[in-house]
N, C-alpha and C positions, 0 to 999 in steps of 0.2 A: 589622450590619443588612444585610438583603439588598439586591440594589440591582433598584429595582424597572424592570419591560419598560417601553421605549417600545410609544405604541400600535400602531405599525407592526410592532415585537418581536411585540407581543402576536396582532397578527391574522393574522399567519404561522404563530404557535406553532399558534394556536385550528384553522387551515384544516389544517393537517399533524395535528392529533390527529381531526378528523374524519376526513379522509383516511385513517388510521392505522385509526378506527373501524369507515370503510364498508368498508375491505379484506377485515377479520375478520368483517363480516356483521352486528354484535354486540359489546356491553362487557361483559366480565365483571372486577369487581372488588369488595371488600368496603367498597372507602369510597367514598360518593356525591363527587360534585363542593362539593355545599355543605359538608362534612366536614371539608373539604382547606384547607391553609394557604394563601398568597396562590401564583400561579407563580412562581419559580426558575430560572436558570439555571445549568448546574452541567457541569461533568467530570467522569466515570468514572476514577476513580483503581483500580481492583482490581472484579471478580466472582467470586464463589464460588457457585457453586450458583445459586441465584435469586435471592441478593441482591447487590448491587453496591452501594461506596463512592463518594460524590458529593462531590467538594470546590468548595462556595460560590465566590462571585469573593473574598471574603477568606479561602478556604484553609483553611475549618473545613470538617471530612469530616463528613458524613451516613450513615448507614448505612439503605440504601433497598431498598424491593420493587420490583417492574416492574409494571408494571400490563401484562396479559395482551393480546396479540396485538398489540405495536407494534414486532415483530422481533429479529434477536438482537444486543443489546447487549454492548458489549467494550471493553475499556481503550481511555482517548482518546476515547470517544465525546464527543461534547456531547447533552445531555438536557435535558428542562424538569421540575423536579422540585416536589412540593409537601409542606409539613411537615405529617405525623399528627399527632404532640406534641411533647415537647422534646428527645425523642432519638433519632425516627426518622422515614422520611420517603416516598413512594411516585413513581417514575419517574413520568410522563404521556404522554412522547411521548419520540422519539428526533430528533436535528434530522440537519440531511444532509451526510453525510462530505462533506467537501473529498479524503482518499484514504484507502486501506484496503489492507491486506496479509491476502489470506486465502489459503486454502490447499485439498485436499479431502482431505472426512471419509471414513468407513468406508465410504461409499457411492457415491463420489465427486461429490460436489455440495461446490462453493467455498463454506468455511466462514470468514468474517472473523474474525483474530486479534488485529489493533491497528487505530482507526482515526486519520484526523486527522493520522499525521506529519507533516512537512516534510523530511524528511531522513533518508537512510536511509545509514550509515555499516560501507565494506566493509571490512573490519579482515584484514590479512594480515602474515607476518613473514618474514623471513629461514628461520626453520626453526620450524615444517615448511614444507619449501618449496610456495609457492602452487602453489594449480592455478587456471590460468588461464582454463579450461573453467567453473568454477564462479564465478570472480569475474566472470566474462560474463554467469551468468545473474542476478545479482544486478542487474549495471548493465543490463542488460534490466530487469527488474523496476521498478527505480525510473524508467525510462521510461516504463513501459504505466501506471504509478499517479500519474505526473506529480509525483513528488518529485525532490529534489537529490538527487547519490548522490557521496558525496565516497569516497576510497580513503586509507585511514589506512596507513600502514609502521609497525608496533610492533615495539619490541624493535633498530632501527635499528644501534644497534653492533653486531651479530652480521654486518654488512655487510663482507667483506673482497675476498681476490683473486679468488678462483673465480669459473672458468668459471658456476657459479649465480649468486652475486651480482651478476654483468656481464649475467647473462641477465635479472635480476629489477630492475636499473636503469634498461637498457632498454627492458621492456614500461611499467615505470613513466612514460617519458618519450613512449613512444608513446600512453598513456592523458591524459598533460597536451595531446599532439601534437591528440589527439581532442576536447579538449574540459572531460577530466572533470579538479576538481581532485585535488592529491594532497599530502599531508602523512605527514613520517619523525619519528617522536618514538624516545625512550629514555629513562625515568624511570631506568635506572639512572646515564645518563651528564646529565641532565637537560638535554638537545636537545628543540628544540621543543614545550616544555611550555605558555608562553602562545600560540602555536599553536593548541593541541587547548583551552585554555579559550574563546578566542575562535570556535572551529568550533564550540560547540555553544550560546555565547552567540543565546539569543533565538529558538532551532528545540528543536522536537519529534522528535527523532531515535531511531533503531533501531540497535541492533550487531548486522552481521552477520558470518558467517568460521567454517572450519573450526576445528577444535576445533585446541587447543593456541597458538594465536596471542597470547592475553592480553586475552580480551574479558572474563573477570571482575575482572582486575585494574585494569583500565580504567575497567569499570564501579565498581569500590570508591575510586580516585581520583577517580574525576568527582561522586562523591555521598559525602564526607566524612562524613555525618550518616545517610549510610543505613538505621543500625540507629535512629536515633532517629523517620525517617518510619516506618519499619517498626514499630517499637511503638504511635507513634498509632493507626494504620491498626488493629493486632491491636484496640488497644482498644475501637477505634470499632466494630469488627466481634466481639470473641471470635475471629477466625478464627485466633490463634496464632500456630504454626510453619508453617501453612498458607501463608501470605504469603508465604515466600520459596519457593516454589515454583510460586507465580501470577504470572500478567503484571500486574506493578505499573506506575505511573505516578510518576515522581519528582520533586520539582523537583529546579534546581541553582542554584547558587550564582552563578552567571551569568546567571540568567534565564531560563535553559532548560529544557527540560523532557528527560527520556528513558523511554522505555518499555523495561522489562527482561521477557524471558521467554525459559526455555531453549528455547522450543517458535518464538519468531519468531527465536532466535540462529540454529536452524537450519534455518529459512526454505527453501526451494528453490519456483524459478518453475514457476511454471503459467500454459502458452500455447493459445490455440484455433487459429488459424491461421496458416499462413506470411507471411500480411499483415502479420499484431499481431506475429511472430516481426521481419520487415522491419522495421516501424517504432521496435524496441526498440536497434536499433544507428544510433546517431546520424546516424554518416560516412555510411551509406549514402543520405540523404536527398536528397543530390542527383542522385544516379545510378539512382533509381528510377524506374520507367515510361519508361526509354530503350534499354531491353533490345529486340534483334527481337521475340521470343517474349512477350506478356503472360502467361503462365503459365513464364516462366522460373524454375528452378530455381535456376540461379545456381552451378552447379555445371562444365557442360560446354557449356552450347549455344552456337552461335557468334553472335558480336558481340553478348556478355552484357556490361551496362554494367559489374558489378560486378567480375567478372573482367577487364575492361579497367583498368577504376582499381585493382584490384591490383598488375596488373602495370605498371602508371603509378607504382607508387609511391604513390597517394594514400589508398589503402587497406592495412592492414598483413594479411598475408599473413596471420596467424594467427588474426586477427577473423574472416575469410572463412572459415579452416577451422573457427571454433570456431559460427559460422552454420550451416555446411553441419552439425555435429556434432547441437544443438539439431534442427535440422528433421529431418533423422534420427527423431531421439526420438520428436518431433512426429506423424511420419509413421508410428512403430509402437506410434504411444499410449502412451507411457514419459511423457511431459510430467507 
């Protein structure tokens, strides 16, 4: 049984689908209000096309229309949905992300991919050896969107003497040094296995990482039952083989949830300015607006705070280069 809005639920829901109405000028939809089953609160588990899967607070899927002009909906969304009859069901409104991971289209306008995380999970390994330049931009990312950004080690026995492995210990220790956590698993040797169940216990989390690291095998560990959400979903929708190919919504067996898609595995940020670039590296937070120059670069000018706390030691030399790298970008529209 569904469980029904408090009135407060309800008169937020009511003011945001007006809102939603007077934006579009106009309602265009094929079933009146009085038509429509009581309101709903519901999850975006999977969209395909124009319809999108809604899973109830008790985790029955819906397969639902959008009711036209209430913006673009995406896995993770939260929605208020109402039932047509007993097997299908029409979105009403869209309610307001807590965060979102978008990205830009063919035209370049930031298109939303997932919303709602909590946790955004940068997956790297031994071999292929990281690049440090891109797991920057990620833990930028989970800054400017105001998620946790944890750093996974997979594959962890592959750890030995080399001059690489001492190098990737290291930055690993200079990333705990900063703030962020970090966890080393290896299912083959089974290290820190309840570890990674307890990291994703009770968060909405994303895997992100170059290719080769072991972010589907991760993901087929963390979701045991995988193929069996995955055939509800098919059935709920007819959408098939379609579904593994779309950004699904999972639970886990922990509580957790995680959103899978090749298109947010391979994720890369997008920044408007060197401000939002500034405020995406954590360390740098206290050494900001002590610079001579307010339009410092950060790069050469003299008695630059950021350059002083590098060479202070309290900034690691290679954050600083990997900032200067980004704003580069930034600066030749590459972002």
């Amino acid at each position: 049984m569904a469980r029904r809005l408090s009135k407060q639920q309800a008169a937020r829901i009511a003011k945001r689908q007006q809102q939603q109405r007077d934006s579009a000028g106009s309602e265009s939809t094929t079933d009146s209000d009085e038509t429509l089953g009581e309101a709903q609160q519901g999850t975006v588990i999977i969209r395909h096309g124009k319809q999108v899967v809604v899973a109830d607070n008790e985790q029955q899927m819906t397969p639902c229309q959008i009711r036209q002009n209430i913006g673009q909906i995406v896995c993770g969304d939260h929605v208020v949905w109402h039932r047509i009859d007993e097997h299908h069901g029409i979105v009403s409104a869209l309610e307001e992300r807590h965060s979102a991971l978008v990205r830009p289209d063919y035209s370049g306008r930031d298109k939303p991919i997932a919303a709602n995380i909590t946790q955004l999970v940068v997956v790297i390994a031994p071999q292929p050896e990281p690049t440090g330049y891109l797991i920057d931009q990620y833990l930028v990312t989970a800054e400017l969107i105001g998620v946790k950004a944890v750093i996974l080690l997979n594959k962890c026995d592959l750890l030995d003497d080399s001059d690489t492995s001492r190098k990737l210990e290291q930055r690993l220790d200079d990333y705990r040094e900063i703030g962020y956590e970090t966890i080393a698993i290896s299912a083959k040797q089974k290290i820190g296995l309840e570890q990674l169940d307890q990291l994703f216990a009770g968060e909405t989390s994303i895997l992100v990482g170059q290719s080769g690291v072991g972010k589907s095998s991760l993901i087929n560990r963390l979701i045991p039952d995988q193929e069996i959400q995955t055939g509800a979903i098919s059935e709920a929708t007819g959408l098939g083989r379609h579904t593994t190919s779309t950004t699904t919504l999972y639970r886990l067996p922990t509580g957790g949830r995680i959103i899978d898609s090749p298109g947010v595995r391979s994720f890369r940020l997008t920044i408007n300015s060197r401000e939002q670039l500034e405020s995406g590296f954590r360390e740098f937070a206290s050494q900001l607006g002590h610079c001579r120059f307010s339009n410092c670069s950060h790069s050469h000018e003299p008695d630059c705070a950021l350059i002083e706390a590098r060479d202070a030691g309290k900034i690691p030399a290679w954050r600083l280069e990997h900032f200067q790298q980004l704003a580069d970008t930034l600066k030749n529209g590459r972002s």
